[in-house]
C-alpha positions in Angstrom: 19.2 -1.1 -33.6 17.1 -3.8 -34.5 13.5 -4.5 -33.7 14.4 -7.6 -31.6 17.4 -6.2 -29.9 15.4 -3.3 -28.4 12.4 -5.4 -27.4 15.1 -7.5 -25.8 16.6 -4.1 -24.0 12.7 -3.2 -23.3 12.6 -6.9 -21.6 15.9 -6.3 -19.4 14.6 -3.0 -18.3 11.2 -4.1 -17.5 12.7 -6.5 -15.6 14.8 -4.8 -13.3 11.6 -2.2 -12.1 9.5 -5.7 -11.2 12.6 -6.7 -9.2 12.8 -3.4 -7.3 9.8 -3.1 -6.6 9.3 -6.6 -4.9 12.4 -5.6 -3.3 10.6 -2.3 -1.9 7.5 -4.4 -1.2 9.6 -7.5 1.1 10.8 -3.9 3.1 7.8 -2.7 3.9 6.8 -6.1 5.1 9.7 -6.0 6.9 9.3 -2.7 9.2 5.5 -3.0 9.4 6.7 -6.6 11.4 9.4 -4.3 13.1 7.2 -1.4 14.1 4.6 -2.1 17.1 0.8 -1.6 16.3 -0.8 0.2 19.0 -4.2 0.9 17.5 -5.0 -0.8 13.8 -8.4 -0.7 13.0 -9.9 -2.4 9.6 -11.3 -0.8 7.0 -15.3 -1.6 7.1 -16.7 -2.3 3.8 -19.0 0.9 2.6 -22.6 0.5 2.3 -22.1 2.1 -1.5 -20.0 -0.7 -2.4 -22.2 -3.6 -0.6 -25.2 -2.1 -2.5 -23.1 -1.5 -6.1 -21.6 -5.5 -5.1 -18.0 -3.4 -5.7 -15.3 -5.9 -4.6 -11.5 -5.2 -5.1 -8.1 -4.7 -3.2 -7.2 -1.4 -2.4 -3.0 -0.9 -2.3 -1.2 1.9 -0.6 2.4 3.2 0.3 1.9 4.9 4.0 4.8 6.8 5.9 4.6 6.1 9.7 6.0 9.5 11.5 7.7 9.2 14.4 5.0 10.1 16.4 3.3 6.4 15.3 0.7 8.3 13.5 0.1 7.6 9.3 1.8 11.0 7.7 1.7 10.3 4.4 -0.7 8.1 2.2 0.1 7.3 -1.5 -3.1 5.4 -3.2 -1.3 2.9 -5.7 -4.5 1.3 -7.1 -8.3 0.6 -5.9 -11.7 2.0 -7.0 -13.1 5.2 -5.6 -15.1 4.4 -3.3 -13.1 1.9 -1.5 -9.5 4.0 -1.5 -11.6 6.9 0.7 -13.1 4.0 3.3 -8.9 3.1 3.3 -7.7 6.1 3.6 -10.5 8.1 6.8 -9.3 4.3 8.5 -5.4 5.0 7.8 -6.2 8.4 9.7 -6.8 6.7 12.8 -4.0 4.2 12.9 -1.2 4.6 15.9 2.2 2.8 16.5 4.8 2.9 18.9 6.6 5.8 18.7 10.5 5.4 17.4 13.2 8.3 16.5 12.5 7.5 12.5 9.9 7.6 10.0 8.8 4.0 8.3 7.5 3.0 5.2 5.3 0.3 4.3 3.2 -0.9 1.1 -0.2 -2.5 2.3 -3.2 -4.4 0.8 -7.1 -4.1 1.8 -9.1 -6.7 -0.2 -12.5 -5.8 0.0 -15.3 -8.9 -0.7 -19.3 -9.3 0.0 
């Protein structure tokens, strides 16, 4: 095979995994909408970060148990310092109880 025919296979490929994934990401939109917040505090911006200026967006896959409590985190991206301030917050996050587990991709964008 060909250079260009397998950087054109690469393309195709490459493709299809940005088109799933916005397909995962428009689903978790759609059951965090579905799912009832009881109890969603933000994340407050670390003193560390405010004194090292650190600005950035932290993203994360959560599972919601049935229970309405965060089971599961998955950090996707985000400094250090600003995934832990995410994740103690994720910790105290409640929903409505339901009989299944949800999934949801989220964003925290952290600026001075």
């Amino acid at each position: 095979m060909g250079k260009t025919a397998k950087a054109g296979k690469q393309a195709v490929v490459a493709f299809g995994l940005m088109c799933s994934l916005g397909s995962a990401t428009l689903f978790a939109q759609q059951v965090q909408q579905d799912r009832k917040a009881i109890s969603k505090p933000a994340p407050e911006y670390p003193a560390l970060a405010k004194q090292m200026r650190l600005t950035g967006v932290v993203k994360v896959n959560v599972v919601i148990g049935t229970d309405g409590l965060v089971r599961d985190v998955q950090v996707l991206g985000g400094h250090p310092i600003l995934v832990q301030e995410v994740e103690e917050t994720l910790k105290k996050w409640k929903y409505a109880p339901t009989n299944v587990e949800t999934k949801a991709q989220l964003e925290f964008k952290f600026d001075r």
